[in-house]
C-alpha positions as CSV (number, residue, x, y, z in Angstrom):
1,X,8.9,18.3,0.2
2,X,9.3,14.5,-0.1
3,X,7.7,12.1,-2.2
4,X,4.5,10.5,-1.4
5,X,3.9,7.0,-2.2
6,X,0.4,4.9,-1.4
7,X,0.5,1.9,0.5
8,X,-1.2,-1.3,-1.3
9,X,-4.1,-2.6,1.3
10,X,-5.9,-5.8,0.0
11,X,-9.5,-5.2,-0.8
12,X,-9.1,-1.6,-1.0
13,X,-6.7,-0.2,-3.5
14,X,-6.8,-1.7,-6.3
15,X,-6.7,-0.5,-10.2
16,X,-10.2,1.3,-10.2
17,X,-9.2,3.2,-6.5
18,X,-6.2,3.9,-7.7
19,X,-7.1,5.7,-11.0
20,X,-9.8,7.8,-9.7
21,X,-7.8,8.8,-6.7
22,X,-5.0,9.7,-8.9
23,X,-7.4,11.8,-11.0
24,X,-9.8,13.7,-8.2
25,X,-7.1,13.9,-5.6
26,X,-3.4,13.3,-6.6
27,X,-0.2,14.6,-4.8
28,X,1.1,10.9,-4.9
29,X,4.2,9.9,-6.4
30,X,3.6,6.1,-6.7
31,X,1.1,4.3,-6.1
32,X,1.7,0.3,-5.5
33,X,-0.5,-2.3,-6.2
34,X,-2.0,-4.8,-3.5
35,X,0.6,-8.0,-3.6
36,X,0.5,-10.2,-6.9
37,X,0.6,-14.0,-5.3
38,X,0.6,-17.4,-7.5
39,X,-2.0,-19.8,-6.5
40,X,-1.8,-23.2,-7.3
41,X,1.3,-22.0,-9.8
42,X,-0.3,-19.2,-11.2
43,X,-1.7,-15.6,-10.5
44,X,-5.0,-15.1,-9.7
45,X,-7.2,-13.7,-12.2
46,X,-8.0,-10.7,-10.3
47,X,-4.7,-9.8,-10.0
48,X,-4.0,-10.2,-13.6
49,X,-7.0,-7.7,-13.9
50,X,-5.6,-5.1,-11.6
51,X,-2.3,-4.5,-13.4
52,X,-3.3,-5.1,-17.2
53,X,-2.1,-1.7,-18.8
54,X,-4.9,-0.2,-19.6
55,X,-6.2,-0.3,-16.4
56,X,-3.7,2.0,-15.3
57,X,-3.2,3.7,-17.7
58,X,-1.4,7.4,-16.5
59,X,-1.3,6.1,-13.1
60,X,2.7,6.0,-11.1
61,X,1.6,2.1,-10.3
62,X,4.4,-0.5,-8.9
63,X,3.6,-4.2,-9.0
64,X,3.8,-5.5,-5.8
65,X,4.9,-9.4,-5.3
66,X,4.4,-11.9,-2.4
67,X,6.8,-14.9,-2.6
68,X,8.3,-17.9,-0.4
69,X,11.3,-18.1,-2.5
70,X,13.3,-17.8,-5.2
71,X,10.9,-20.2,-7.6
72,X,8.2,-17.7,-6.9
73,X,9.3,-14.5,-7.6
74,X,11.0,-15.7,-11.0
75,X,7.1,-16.4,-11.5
76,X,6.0,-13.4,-10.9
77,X,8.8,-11.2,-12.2
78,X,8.3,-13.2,-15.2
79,X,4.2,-12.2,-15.1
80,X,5.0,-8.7,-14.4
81,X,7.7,-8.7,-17.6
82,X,5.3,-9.3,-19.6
83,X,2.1,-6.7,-18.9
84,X,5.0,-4.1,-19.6
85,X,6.6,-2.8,-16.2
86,X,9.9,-2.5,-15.4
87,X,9.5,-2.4,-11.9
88,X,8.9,-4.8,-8.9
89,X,8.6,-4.1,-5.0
90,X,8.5,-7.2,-2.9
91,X,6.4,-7.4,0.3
92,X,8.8,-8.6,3.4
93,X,6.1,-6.8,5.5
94,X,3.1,-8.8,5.6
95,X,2.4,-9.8,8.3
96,X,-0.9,-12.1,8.1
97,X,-0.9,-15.3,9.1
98,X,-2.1,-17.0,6.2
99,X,1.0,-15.5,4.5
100,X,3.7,-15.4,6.9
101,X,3.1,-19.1,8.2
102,X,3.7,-19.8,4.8
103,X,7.2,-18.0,4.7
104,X,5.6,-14.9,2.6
105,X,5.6,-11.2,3.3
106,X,7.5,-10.5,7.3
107,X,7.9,-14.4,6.8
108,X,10.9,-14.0,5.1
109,X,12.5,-12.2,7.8
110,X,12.8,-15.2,9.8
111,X,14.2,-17.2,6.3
112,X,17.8,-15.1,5.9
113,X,19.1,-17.7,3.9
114,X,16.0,-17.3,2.1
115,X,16.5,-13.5,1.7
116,X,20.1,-13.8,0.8
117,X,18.9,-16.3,-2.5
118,X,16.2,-13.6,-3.8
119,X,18.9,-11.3,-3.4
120,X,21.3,-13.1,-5.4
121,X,18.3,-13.2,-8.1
122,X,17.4,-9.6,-8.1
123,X,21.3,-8.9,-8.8
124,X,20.7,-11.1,-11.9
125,X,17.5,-9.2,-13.4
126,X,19.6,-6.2,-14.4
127,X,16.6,-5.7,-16.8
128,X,14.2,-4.8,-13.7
129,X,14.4,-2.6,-11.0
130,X,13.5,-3.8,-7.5
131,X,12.7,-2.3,-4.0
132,X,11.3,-3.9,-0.8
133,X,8.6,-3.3,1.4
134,X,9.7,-4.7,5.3
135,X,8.9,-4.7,8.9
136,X,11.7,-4.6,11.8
137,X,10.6,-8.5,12.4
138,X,8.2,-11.3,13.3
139,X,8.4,-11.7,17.0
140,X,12.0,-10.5,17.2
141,X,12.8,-6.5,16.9
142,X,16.2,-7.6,16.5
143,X,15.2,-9.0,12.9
144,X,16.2,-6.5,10.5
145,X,19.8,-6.5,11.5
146,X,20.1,-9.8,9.5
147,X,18.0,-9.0,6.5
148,X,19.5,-5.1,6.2
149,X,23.1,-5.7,5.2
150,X,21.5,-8.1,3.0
151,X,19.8,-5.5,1.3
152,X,22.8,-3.1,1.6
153,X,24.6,-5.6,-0.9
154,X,21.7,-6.0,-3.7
155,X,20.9,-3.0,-5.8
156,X,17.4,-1.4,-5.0
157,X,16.1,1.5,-5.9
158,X,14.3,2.0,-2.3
159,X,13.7,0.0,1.0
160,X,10.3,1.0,2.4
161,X,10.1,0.1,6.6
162,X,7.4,-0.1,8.6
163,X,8.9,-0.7,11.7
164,X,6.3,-2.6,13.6
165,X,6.7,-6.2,14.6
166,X,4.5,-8.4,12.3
167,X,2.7,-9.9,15.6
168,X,1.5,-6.6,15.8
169,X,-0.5,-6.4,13.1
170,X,-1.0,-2.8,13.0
171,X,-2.1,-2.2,16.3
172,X,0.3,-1.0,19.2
173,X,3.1,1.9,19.2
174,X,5.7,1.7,16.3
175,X,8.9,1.4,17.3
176,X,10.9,4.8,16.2
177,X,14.0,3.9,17.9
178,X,14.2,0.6,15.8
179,X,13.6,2.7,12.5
180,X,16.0,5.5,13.3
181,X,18.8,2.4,14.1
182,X,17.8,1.3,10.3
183,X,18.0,4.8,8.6
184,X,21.4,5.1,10.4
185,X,23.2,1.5,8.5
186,X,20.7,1.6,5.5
187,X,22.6,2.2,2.1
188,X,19.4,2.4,0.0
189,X,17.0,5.6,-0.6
190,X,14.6,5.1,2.9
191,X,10.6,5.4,2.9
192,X,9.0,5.7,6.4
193,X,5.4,3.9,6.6
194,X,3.3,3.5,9.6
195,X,0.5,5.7,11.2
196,X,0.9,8.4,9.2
197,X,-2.5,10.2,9.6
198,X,-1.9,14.4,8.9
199,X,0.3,16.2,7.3
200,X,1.9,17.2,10.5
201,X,2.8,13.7,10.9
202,X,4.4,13.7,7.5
203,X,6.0,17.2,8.6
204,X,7.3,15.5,11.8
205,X,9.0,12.5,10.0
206,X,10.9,14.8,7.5
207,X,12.2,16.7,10.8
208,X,13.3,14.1,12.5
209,X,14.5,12.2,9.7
210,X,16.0,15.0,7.5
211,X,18.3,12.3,5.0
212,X,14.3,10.3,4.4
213,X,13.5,9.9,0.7
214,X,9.9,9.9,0.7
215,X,6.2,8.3,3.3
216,X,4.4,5.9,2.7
217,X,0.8,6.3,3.6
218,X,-2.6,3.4,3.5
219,X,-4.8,4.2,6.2
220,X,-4.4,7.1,6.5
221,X,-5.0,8.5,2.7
222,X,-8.0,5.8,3.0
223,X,-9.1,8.1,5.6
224,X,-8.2,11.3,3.6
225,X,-8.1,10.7,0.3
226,X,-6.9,14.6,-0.2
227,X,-3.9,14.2,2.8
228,X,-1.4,13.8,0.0
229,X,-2.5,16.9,-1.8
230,X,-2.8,19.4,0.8
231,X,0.6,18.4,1.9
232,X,1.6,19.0,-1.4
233,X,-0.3,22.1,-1.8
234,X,0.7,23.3,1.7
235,X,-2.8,24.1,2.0
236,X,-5.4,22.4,4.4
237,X,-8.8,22.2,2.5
238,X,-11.8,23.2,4.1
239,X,-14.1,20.0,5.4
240,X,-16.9,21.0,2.6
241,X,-13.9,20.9,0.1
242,X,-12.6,17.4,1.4
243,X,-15.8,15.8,1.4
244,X,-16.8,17.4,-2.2
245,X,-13.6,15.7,-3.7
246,X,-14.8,12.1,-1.7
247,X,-18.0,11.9,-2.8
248,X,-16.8,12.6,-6.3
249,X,-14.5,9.9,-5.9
250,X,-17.4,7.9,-4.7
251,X,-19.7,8.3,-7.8
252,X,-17.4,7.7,-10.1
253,X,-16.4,4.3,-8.5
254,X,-20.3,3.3,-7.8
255,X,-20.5,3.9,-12.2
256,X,-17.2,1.9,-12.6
257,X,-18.0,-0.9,-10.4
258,X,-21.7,-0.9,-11.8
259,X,-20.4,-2.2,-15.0
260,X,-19.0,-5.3,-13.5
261,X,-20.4,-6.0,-10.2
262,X,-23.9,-8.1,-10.8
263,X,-26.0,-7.4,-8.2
264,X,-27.4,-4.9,-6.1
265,X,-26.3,-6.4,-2.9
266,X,-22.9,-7.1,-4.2
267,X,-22.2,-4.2,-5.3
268,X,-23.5,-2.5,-2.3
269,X,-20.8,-4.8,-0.1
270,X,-18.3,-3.3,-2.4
271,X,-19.2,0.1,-2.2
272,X,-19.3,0.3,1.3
273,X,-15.8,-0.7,1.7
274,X,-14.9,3.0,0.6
275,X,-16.0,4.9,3.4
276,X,-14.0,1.7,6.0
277,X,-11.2,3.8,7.3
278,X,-13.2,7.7,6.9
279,X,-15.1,7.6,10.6
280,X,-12.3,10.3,11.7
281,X,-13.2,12.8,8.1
282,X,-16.8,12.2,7.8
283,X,-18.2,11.9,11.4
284,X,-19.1,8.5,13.4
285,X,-23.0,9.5,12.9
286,X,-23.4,9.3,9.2
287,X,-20.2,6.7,9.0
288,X,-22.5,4.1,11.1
289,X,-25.7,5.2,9.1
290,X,-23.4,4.4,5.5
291,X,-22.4,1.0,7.1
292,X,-26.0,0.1,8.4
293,X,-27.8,1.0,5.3
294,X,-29.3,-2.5,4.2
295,X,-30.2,-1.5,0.2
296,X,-28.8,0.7,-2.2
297,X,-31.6,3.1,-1.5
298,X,-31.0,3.6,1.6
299,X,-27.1,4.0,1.2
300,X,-27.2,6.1,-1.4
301,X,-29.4,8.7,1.1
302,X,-26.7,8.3,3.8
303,X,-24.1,8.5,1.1
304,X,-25.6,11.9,0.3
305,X,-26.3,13.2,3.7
306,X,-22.1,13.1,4.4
């Protein structure tokens, strides 16, 4: 049994997600939040909001940080210091273009002098424990053989891989051969991420990767919100059971985000976001009918009818 940590996806996981999730659902080891970024030299409000304390409160949460450079993640290690973790994962895997074109997230892997200066900084934070969060490269699958020993040298308590190219996106095969070539020279604890959809896909990376220290999973717990517990459990929940513990999930976010969101058609935007990535657990029909539904009347029927 390995540990089970969630993937941070923009838009979608943040502190509200997170808690209920943890609460109806669990079997996840560590949650991580989606990336904490200054904007015009300070973090965004929202992102403030998303790890303040009490907004996680009994939830395994990780800040996650995007930065160019050194300047950046002093910033934000600074920010994260002070709402009271102890912890910081850095994103070297997104791999957006409004980010990487910038030199954030995979665009540090083209940036090795880069790298080697926020690894020289992490080394000097002994208060603060860091992992990172990569892909194998930009355009290049040949990447990661810079950036690894780099990594080798600074002390981390993880390196997560996704090993996809960022030009990729998350479309196309990932490349196993590339990620078995990392697991194989990595000195760091190693987390697999990328397409992991069933627990037999879990089952199959532990197999084939017997030394692995843990998965991490977005789409696909987005898609299965119970995936993590049943692999846990070692039991596979009946579809009734599955779509019981969603729609709980569901009502209780609609109340949380009803305090906040103003707006019927806001919130309604919001909501629907939930059910994104659950076409494969609820069934295309009443996924297109959730999506189509143009008032909260009429969402809340299709919302029932899953």
């Amino acid at each position: 049994m390995i540990p089970i940590h969630f993937a941070p996806l923009q838009g979608y996981t943040e502190d509200c997600y997170r808690r209920i999730h943890h609460e109806v659902c669990g079997g996840v080891d560590c949650y991580y939040s989606p990336f904490m970024r200054l904007e015009h030299g300070k973090v965004r409000s929202k992102d403030m909001r998303d790890m303040k304390p009490e907004n996680n409160e009994g939830v395994p949460v990780v800040p996650q940080v995007i930065v160019r450079d050194v300047k950046e993640l002093d910033a934000l290690t600074a920010v994260v210091r002070t709402l009271g973790y102890g912890r910081v994962d850095i994103n070297m895997g997104c791999p957006f273009p409004l980010q990487t074109n910038h030199g954030r997230g995979a665009g540090l892997l083209a940036r090795p002098e880069e790298v080697s200066a926020i690894c020289r900084r992490i080394a000097e934070n002994g208060d603060m424990q860091f992992s990172v969060k990569m892909r194998i490269g930009i355009e290049d699958r040949e990447e990661w053989r810079t950036v690894v020993p780099m990594l080798n040298d600074t002390p981390l308590t993880h390196v997560t891989v996704h090993p996809r190219l960022s030009t990729q996106g998350y479309k196309g095969e990932v490349d196993m051969d590339a990620f078995a070539e990392i697991a194989g020279v990595c000195r760091h604890p190693l987390i697999y991420n990328g397409d992991i959809g069933s627990v037999e896909d879990i089952e199959r990376i532990e197999r084939e990767f017997p030394g692995i220290k843990g998965v991490m999973i977005g789409r696909g717990l987005l898609a299965r919100p119970t995936l993590a517990e049943e692999y846990k459990s070692g039991v596979t929940m009946a579809d009734g059971e599955v779509v019981r513990k969603i729609k709980c999930m569901h009502a209780r976010m609609a109340e949380e985000y009803g305090r906040f969101i103003p707006g019927e058609s806001q919130l309604l935007m919001k909501l629907r976001t939930f059910w994104d990535y659950m076409e494969p657990t609820i069934g295309r029909k009443q996924w297109k009918k959730i999506h189509k539904a143009g008032n909260m009347k009429n969402y809340m029927a299709a919302v029932g009818g899953a």
